[in-house]
PDB file as gemmi writes it, atoms N, CA and C in Angstrom:
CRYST1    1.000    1.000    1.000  90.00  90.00  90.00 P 1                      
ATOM      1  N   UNK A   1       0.852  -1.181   0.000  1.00  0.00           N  
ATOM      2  CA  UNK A   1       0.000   0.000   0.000  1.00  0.00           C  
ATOM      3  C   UNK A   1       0.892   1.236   0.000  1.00  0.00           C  
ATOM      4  N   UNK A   2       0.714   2.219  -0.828  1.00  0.00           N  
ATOM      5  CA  UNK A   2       1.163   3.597  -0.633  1.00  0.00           C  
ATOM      6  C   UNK A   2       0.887   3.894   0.322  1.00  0.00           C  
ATOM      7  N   UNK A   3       2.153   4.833   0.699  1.00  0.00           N  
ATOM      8  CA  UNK A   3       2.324   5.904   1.888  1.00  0.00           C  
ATOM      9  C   UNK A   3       0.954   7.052   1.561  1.00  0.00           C  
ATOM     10  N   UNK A   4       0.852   7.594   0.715  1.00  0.00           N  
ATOM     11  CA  UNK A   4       0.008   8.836  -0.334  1.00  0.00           C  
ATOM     12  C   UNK A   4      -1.294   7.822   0.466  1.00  0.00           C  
ATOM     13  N   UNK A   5      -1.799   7.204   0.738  1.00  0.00           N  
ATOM     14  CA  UNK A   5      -3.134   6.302   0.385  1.00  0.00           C  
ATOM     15  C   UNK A   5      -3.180   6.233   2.136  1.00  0.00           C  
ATOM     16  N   UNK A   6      -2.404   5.837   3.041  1.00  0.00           N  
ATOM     17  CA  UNK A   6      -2.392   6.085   4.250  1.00  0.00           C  
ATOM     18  C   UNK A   6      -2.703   7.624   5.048  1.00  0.00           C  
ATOM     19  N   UNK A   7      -1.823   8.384   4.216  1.00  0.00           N  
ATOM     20  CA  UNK A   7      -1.571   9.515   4.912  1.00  0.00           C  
ATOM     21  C   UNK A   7      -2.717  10.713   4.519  1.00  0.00           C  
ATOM     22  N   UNK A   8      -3.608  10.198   3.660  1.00  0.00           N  
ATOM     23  CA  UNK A   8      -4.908  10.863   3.265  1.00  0.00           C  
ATOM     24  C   UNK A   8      -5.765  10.459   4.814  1.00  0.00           C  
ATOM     25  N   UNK A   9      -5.962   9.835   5.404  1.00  0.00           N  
ATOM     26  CA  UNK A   9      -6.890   9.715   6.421  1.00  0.00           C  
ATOM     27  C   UNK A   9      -5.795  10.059   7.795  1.00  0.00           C  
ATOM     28  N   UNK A  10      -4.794  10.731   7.689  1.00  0.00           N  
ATOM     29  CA  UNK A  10      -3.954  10.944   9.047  1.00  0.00           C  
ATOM     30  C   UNK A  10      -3.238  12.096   8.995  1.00  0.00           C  
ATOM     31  N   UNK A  11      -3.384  12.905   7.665  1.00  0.00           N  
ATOM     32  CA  UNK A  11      -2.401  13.960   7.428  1.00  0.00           C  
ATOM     33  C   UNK A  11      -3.065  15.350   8.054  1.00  0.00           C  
ATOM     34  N   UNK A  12      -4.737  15.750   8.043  1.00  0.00           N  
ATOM     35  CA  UNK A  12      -5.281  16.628   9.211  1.00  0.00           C  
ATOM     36  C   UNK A  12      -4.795  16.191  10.537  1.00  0.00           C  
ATOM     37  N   UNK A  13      -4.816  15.541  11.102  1.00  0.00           N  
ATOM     38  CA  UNK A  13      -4.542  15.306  12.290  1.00  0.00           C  
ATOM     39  C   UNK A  13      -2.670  15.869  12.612  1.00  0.00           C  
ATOM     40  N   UNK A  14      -2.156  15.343  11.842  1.00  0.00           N  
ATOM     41  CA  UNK A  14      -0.164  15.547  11.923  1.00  0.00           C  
ATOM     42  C   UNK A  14      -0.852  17.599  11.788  1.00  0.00           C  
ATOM     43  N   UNK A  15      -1.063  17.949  10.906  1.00  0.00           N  
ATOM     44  CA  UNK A  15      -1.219  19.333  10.368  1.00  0.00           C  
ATOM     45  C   UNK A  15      -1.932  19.701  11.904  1.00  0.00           C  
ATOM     46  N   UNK A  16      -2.558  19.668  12.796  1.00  0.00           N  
ATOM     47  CA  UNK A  16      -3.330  20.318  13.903  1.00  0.00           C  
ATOM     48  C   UNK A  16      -2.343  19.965  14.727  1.00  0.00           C  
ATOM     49  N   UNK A  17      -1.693  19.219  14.876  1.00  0.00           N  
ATOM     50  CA  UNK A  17      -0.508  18.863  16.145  1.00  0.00           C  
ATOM     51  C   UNK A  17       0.658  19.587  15.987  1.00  0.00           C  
ATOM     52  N   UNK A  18       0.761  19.946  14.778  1.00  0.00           N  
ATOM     53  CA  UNK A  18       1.551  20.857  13.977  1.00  0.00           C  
ATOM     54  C   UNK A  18       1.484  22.369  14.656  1.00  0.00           C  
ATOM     55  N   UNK A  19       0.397  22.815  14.031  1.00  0.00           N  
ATOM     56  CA  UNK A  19       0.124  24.287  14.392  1.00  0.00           C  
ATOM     57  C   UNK A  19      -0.642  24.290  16.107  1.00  0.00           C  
ATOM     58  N   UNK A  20      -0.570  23.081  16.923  1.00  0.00           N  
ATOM     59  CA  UNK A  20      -0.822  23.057  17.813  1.00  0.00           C  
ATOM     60  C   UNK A  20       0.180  23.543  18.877  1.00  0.00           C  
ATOM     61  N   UNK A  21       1.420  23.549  18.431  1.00  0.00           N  
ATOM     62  CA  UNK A  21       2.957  23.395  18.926  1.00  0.00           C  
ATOM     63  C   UNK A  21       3.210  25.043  18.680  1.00  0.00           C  
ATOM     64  N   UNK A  22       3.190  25.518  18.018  1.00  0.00           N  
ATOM     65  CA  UNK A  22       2.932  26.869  17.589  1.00  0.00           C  
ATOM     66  C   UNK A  22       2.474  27.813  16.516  1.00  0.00           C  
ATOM     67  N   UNK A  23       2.204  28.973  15.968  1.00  0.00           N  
ATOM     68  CA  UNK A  23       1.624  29.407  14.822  1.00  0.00           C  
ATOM     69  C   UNK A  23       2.684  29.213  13.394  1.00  0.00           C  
ATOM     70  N   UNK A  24       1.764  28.896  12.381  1.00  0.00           N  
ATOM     71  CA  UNK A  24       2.962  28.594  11.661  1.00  0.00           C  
ATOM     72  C   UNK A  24       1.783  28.992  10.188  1.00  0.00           C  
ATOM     73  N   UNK A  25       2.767  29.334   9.362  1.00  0.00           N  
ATOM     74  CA  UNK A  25       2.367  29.756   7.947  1.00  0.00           C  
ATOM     75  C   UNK A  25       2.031  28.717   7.005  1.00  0.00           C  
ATOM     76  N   UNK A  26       1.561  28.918   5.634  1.00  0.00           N  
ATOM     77  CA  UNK A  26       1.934  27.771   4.818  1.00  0.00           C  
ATOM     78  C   UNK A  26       2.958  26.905   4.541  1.00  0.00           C  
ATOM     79  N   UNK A  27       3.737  27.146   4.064  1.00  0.00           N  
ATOM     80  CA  UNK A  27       4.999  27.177   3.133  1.00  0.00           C  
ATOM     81  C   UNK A  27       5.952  26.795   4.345  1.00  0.00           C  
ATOM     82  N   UNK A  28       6.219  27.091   5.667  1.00  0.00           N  
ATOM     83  CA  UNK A  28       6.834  26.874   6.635  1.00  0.00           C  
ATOM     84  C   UNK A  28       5.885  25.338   7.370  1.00  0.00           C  
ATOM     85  N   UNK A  29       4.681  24.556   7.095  1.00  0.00           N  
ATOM     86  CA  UNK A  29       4.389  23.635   7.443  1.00  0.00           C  
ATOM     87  C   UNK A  29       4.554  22.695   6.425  1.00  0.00           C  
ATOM     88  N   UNK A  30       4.603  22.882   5.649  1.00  0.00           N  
ATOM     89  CA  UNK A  30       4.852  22.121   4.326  1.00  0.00           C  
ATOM     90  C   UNK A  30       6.587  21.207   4.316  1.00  0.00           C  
ATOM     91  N   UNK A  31       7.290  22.703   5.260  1.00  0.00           N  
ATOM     92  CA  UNK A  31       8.616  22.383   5.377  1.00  0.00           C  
ATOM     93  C   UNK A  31       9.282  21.172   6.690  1.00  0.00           C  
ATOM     94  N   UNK A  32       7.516  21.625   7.561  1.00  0.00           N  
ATOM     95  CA  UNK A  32       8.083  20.743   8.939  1.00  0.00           C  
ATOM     96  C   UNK A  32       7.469  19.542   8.522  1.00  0.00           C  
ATOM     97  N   UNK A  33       6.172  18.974   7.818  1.00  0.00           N  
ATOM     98  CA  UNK A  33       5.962  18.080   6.980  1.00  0.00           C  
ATOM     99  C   UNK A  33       7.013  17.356   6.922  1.00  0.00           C  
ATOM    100  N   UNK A  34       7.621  17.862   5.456  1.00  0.00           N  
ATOM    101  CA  UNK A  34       8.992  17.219   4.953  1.00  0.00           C  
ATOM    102  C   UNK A  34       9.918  17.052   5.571  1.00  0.00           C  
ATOM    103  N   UNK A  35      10.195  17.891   6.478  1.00  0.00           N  
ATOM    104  CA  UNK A  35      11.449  17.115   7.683  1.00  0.00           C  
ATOM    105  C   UNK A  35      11.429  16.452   8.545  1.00  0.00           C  
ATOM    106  N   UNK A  36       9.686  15.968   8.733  1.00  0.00           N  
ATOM    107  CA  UNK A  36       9.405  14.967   9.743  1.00  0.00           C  
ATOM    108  C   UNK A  36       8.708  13.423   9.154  1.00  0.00           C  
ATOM    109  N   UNK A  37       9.723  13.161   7.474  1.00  0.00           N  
ATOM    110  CA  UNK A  37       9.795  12.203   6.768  1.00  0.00           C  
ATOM    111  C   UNK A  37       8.618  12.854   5.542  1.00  0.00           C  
ATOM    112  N   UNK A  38       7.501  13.006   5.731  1.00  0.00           N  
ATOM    113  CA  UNK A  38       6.799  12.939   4.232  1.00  0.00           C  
ATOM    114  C   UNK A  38       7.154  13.816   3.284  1.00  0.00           C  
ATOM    115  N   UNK A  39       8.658  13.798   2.743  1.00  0.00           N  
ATOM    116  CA  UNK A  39       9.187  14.149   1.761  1.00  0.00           C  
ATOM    117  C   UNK A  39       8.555  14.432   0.661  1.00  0.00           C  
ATOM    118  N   UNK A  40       7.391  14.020   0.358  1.00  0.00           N  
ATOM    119  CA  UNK A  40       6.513  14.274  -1.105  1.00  0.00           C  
ATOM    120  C   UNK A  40       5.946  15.345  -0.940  1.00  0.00           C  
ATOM    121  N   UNK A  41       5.467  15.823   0.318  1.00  0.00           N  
ATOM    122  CA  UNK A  41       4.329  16.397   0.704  1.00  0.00           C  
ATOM    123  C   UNK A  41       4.945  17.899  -0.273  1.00  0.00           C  
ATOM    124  N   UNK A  42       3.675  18.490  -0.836  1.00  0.00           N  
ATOM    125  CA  UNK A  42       3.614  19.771  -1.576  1.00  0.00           C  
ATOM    126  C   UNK A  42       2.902  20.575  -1.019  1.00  0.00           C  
ATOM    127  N   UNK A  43       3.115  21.846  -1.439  1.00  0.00           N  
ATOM    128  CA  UNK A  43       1.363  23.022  -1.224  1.00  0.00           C  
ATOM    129  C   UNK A  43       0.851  22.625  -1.591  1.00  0.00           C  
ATOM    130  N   UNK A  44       0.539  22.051  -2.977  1.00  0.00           N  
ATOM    131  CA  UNK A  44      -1.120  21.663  -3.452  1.00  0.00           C  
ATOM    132  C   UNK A  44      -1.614  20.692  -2.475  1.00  0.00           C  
ATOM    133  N   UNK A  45      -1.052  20.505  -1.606  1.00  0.00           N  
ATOM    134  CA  UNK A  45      -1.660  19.323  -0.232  1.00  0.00           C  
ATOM    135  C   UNK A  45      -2.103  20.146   0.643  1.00  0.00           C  
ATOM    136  N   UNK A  46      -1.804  20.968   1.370  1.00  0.00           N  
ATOM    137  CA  UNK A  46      -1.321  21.439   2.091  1.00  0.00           C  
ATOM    138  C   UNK A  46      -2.417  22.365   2.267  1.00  0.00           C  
ATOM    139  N   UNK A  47      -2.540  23.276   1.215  1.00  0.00           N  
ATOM    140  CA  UNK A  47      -2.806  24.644   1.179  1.00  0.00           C  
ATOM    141  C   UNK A  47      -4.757  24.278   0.849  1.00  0.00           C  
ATOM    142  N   UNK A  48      -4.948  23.291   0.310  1.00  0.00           N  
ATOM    143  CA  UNK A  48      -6.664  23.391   0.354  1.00  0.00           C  
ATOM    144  C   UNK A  48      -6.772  22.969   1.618  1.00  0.00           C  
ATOM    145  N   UNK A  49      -6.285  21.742   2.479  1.00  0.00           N  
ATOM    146  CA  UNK A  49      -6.181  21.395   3.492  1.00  0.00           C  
ATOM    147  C   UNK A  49      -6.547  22.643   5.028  1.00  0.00           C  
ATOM    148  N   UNK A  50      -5.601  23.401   4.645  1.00  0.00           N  
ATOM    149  CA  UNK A  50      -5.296  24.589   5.470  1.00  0.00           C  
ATOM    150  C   UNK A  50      -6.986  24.958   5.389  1.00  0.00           C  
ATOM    151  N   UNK A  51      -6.962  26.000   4.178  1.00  0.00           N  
ATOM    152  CA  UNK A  51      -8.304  26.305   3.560  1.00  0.00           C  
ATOM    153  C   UNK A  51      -9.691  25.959   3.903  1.00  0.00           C  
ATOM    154  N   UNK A  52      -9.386  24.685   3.933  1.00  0.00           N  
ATOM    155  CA  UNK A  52     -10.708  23.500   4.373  1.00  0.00           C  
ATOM    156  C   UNK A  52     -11.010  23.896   5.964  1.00  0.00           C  
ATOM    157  N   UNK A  53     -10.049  23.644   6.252  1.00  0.00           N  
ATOM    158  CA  UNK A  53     -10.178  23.621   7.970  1.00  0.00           C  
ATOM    159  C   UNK A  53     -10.200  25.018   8.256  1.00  0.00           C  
ATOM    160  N   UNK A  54      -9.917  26.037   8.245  1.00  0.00           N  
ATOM    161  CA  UNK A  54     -10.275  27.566   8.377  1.00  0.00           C  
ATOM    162  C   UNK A  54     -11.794  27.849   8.178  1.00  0.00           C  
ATOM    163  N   UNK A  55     -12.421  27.391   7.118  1.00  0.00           N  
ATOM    164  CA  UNK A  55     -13.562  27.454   6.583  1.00  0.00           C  
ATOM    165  C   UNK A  55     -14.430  26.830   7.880  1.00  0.00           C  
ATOM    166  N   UNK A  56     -13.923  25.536   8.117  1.00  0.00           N  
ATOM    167  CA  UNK A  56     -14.759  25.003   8.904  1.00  0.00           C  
ATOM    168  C   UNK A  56     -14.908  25.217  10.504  1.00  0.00           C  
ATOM    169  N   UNK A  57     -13.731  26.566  10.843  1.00  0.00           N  
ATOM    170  CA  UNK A  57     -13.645  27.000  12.006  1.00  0.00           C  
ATOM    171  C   UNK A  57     -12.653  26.344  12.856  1.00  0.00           C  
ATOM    172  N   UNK A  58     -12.183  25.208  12.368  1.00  0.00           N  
ATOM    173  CA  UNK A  58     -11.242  24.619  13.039  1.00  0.00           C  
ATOM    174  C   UNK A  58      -9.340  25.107  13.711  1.00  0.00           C  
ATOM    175  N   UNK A  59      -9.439  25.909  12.678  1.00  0.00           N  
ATOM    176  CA  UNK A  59      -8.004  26.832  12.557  1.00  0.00           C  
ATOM    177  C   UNK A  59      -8.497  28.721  12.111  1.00  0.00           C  
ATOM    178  N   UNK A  60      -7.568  29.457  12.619  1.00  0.00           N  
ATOM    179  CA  UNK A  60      -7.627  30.652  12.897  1.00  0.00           C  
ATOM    180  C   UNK A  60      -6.622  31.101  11.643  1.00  0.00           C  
ATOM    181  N   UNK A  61      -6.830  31.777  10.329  1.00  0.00           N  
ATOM    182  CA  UNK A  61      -5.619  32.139   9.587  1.00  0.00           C  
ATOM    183  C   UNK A  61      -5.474  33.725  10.305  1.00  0.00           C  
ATOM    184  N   UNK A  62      -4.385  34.316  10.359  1.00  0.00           N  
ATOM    185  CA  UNK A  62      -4.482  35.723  10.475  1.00  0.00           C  
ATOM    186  C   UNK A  62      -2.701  35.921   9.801  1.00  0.00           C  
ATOM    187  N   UNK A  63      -3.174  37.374   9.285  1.00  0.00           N  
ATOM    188  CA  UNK A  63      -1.883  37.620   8.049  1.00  0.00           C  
ATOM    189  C   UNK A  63      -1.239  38.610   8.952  1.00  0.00           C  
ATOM    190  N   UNK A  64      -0.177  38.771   8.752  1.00  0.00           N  
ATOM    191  CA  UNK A  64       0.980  39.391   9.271  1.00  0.00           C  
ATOM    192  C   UNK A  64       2.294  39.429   8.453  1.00  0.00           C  
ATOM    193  N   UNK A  65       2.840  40.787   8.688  1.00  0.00           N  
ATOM    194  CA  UNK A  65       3.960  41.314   8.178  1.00  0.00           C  
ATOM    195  C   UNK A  65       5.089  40.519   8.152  1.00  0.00           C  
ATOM    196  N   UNK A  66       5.751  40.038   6.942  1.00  0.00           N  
ATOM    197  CA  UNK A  66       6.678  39.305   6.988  1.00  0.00           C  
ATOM    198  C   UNK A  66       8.351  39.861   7.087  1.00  0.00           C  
ATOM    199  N   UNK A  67       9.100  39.816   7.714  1.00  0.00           N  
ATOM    200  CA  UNK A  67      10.594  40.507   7.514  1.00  0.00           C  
ATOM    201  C   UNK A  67      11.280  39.730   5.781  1.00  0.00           C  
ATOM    202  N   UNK A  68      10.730  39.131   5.230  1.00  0.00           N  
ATOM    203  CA  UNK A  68      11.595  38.721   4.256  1.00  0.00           C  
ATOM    204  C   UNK A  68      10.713  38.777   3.255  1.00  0.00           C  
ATOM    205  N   UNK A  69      10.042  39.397   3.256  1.00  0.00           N  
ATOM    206  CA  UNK A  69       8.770  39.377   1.703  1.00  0.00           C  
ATOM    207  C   UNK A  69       7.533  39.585   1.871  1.00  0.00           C  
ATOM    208  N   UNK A  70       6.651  39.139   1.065  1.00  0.00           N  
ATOM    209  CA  UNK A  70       5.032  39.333   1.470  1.00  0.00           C  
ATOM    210  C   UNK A  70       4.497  39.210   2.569  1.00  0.00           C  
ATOM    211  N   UNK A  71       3.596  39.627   3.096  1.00  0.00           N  
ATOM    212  CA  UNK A  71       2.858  39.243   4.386  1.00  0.00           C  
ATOM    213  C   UNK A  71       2.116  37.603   4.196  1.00  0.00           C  
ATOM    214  N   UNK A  72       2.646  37.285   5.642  1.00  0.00           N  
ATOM    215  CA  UNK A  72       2.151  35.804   5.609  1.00  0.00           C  
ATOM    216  C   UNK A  72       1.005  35.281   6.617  1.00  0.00           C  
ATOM    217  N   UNK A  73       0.447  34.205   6.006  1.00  0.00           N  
ATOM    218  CA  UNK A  73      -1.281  33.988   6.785  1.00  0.00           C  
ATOM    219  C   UNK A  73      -0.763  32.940   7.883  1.00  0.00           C  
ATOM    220  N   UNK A  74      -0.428  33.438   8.904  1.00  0.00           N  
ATOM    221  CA  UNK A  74      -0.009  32.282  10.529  1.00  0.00           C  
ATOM    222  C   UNK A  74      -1.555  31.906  10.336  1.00  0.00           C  
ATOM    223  N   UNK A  75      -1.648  30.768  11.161  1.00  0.00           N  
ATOM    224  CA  UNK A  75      -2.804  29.676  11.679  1.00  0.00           C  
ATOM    225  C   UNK A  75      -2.198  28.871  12.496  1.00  0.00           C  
ATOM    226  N   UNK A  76      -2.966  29.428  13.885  1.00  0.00           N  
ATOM    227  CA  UNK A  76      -3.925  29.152  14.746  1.00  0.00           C  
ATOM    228  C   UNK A  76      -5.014  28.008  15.209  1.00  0.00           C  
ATOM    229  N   UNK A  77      -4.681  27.165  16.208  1.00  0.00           N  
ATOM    230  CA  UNK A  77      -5.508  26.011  16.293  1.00  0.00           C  
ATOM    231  C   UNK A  77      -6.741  27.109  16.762  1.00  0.00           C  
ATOM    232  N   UNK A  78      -8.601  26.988  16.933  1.00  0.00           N  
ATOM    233  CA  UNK A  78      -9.682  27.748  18.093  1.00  0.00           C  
ATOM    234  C   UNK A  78      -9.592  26.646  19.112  1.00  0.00           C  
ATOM    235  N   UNK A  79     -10.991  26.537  19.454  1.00  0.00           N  
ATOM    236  CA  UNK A  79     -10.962  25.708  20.565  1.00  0.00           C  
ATOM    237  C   UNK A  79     -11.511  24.300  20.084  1.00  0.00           C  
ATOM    238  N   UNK A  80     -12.535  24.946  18.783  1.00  0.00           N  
ATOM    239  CA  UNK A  80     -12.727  23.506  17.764  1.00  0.00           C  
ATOM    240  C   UNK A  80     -11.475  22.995  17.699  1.00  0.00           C  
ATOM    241  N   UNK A  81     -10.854  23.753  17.042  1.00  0.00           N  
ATOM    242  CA  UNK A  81      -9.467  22.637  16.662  1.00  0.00           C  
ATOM    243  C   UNK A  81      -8.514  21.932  17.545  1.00  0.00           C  
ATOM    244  N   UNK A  82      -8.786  22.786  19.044  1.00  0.00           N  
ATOM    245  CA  UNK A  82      -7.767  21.302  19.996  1.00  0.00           C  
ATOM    246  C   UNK A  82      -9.162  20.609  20.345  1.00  0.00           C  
ATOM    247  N   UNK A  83     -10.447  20.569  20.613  1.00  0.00           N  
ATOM    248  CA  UNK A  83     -11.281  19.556  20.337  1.00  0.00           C  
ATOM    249  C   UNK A  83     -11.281  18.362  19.034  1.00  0.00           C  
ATOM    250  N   UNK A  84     -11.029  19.081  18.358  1.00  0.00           N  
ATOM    251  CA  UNK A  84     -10.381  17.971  16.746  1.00  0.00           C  
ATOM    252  C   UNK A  84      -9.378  16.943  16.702  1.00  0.00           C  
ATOM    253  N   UNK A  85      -8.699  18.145  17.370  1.00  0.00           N  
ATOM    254  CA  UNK A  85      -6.827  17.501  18.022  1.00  0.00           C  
ATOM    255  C   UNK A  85      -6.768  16.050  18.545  1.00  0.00           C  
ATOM    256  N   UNK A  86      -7.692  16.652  19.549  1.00  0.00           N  
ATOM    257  CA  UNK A  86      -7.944  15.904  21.339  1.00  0.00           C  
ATOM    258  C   UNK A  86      -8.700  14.155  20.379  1.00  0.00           C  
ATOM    259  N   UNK A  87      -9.506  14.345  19.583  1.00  0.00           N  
ATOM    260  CA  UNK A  87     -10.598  13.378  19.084  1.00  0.00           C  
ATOM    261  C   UNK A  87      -9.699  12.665  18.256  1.00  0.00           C  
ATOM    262  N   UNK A  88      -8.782  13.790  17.264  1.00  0.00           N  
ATOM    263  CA  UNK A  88      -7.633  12.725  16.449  1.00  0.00           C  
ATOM    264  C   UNK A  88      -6.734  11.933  17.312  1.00  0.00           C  
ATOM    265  N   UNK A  89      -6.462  12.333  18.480  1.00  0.00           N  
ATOM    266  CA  UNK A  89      -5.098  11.400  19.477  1.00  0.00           C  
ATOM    267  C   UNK A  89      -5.803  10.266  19.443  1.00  0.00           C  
ATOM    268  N   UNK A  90      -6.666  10.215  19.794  1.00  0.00           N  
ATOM    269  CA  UNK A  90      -7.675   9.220  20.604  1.00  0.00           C  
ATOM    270  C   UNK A  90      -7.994   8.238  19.454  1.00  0.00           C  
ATOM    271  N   UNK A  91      -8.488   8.763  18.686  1.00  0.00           N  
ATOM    272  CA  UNK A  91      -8.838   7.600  17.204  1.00  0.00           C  
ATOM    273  C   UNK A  91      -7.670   7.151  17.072  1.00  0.00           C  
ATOM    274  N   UNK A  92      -6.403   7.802  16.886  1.00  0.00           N  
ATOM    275  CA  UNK A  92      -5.490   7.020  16.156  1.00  0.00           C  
ATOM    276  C   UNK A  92      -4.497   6.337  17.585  1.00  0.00           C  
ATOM    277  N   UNK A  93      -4.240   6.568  18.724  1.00  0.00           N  
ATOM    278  CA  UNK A  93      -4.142   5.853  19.165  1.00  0.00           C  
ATOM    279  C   UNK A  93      -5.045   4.341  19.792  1.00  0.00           C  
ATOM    280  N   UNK A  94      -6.076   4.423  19.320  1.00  0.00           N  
ATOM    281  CA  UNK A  94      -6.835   3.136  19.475  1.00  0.00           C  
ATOM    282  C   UNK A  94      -6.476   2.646  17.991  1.00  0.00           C  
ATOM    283  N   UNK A  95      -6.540   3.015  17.503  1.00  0.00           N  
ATOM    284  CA  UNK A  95      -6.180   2.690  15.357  1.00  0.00           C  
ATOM    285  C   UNK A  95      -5.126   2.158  15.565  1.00  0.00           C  
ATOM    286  N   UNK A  96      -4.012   2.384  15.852  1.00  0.00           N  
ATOM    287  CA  UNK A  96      -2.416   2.063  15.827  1.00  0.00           C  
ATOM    288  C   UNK A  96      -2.819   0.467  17.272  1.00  0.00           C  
ATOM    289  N   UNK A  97      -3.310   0.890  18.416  1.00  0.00           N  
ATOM    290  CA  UNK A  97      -3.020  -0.551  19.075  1.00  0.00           C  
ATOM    291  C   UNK A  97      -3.347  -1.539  18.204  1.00  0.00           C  
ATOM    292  N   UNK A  98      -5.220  -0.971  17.804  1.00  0.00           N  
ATOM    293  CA  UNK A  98      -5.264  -2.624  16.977  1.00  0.00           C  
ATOM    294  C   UNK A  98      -4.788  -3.216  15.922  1.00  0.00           C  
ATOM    295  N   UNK A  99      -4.349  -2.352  15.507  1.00  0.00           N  
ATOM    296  CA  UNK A  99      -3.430  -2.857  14.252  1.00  0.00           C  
ATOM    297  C   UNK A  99      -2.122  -3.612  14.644  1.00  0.00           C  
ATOM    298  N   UNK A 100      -1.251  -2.904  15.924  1.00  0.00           N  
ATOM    299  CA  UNK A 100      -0.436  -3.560  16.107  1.00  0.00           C  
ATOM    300  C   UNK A 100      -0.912  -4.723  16.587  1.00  0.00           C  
ATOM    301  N   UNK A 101      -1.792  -5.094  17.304  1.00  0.00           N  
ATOM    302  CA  UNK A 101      -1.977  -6.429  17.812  1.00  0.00           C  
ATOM    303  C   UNK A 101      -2.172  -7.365  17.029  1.00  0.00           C  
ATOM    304  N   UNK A 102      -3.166  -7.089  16.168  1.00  0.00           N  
ATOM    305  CA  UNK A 102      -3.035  -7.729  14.865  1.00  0.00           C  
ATOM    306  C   UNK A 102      -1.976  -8.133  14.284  1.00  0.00           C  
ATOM    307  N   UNK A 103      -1.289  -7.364  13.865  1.00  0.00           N  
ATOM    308  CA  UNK A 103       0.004  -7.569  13.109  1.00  0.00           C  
ATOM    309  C   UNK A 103       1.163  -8.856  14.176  1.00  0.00           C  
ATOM    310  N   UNK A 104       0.882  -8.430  15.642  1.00  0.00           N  
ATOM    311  CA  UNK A 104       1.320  -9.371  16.510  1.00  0.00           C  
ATOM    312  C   UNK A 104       1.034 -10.730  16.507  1.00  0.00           C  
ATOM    313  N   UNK A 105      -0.139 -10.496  16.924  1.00  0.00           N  
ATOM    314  CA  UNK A 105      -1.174 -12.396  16.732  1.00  0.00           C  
ATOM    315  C   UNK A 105      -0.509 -12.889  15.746  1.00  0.00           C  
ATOM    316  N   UNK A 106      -0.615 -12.218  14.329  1.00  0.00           N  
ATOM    317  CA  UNK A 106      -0.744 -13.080  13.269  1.00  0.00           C  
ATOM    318  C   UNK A 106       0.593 -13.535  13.056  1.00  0.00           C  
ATOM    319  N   UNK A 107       1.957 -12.624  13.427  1.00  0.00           N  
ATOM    320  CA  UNK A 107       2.980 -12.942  13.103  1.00  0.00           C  
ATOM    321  C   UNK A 107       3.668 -12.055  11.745  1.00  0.00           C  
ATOM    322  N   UNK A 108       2.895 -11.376  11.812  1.00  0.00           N  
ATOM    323  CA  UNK A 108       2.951 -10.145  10.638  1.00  0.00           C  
ATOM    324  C   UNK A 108       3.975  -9.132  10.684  1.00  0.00           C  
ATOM    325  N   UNK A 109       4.023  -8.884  12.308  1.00  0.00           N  
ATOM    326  CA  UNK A 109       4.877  -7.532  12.371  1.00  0.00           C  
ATOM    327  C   UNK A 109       6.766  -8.139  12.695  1.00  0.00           C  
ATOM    328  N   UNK A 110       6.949  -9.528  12.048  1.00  0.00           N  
ATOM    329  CA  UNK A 110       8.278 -10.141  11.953  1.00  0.00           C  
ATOM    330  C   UNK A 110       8.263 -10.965  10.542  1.00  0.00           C  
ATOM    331  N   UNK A 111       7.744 -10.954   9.563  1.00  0.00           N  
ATOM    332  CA  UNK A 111       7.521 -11.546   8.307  1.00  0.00           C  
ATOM    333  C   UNK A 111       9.065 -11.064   7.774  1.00  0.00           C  
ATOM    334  N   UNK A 112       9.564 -11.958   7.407  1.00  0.00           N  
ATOM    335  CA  UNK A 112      11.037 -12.126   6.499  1.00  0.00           C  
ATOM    336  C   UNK A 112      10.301 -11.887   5.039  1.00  0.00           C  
ATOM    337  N   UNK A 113      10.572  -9.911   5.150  1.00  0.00           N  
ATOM    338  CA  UNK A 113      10.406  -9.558   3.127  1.00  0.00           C  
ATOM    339  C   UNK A 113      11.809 -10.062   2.216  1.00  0.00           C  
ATOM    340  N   UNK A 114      12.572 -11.019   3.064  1.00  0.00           N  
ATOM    341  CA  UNK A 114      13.144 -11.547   1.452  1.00  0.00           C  
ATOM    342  C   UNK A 114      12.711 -12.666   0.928  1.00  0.00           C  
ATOM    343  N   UNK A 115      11.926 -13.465   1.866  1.00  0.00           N  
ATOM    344  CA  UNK A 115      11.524 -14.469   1.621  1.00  0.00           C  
ATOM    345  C   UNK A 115      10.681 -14.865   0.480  1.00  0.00           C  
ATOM    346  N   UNK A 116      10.792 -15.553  -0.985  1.00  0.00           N  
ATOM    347  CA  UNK A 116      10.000 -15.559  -1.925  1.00  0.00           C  
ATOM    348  C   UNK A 116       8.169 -16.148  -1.482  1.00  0.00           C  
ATOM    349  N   UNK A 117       7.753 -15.483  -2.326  1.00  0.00           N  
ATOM    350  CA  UNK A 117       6.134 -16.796  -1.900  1.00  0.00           C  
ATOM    351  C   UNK A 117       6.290 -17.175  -3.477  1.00  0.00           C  
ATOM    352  N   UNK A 118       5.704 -18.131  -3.426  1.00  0.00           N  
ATOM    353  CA  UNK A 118       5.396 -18.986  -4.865  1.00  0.00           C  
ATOM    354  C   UNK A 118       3.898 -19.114  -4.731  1.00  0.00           C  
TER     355      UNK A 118                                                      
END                                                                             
C-alpha cells in the first residue's frame, strides 16, 4: 500500500498537532511536513487542506507582516481545533493498538520480506 493512500486519512490530524505546537504559515508547514519524513508532501496538499479547515472554524488564519517578503497567513488552532486535536489522538491511538496487535497475533509484524512466496 502507498504511503500517499495512508496519509490521506492521518495527514489533518499531523497538520493540527503541527500548528498546535505553535503558529505557523503555509509554506513553513509544508517544510516541517517534509522534515518529519513525508518528503513528497507539496502546497497543493497542504494549502486546500489549510483552507478546508479555516472554513470550517477549526483553525484561525491571520496575516501578518513578513521581515523577508510578502505578508504571511499564521494559523492558529480555536478551541474547535484542539477539540479535533484531542478526538484525532484518541482515534489514532486506538487505530495504531489494533493494528499492532493484529500484526502481533498473526505474526505479521516479523515476516522475512526476502523471503520468496510462490
Amino acid at each position: 500500500m502507498k504511503q500517499t493512500q495512508l496519509l490521506k486519512g492521518v495527514l489533518e490530524g499531523c497538520v493540527l498537532a503541527i500548528i498546535n505546537q505553535k503558529p505557523v504559515y503555509g509554506y513553513e508547514l509544508v517544510q516541517i511536513l517534509r522534515q518529519s519524513g513525508f518528503e513528497n508532501m507539496v502546497g497543493g496538499t497542504v494549502y486546500p487542506l489549510l483552507q478546508k479547515l479555516e472554513k470550517k472554524g477549526i483553525i484561525i488564519g491571520e496575516t501578518k507582516p513578513s521581515p523577508d517578503g510578502p505578508d504571511r497567513k499564521y494559523y492558529t488552532l480555536s478551541s474547535l481545533g484542539l477539540t479535533a486535536l484531542n478526538e484525532f489522538n484518541e482515534e489514532w491511538q486506538s487505530l495504531t493498538k489494533n493494528v499492532h496487535q493484529i500484526l502481533k497475533q498473526t505474526g505479521a509484524d516479523t515476516i522475512d520480506c526476502s523471503r520468496k512466496i510462490n
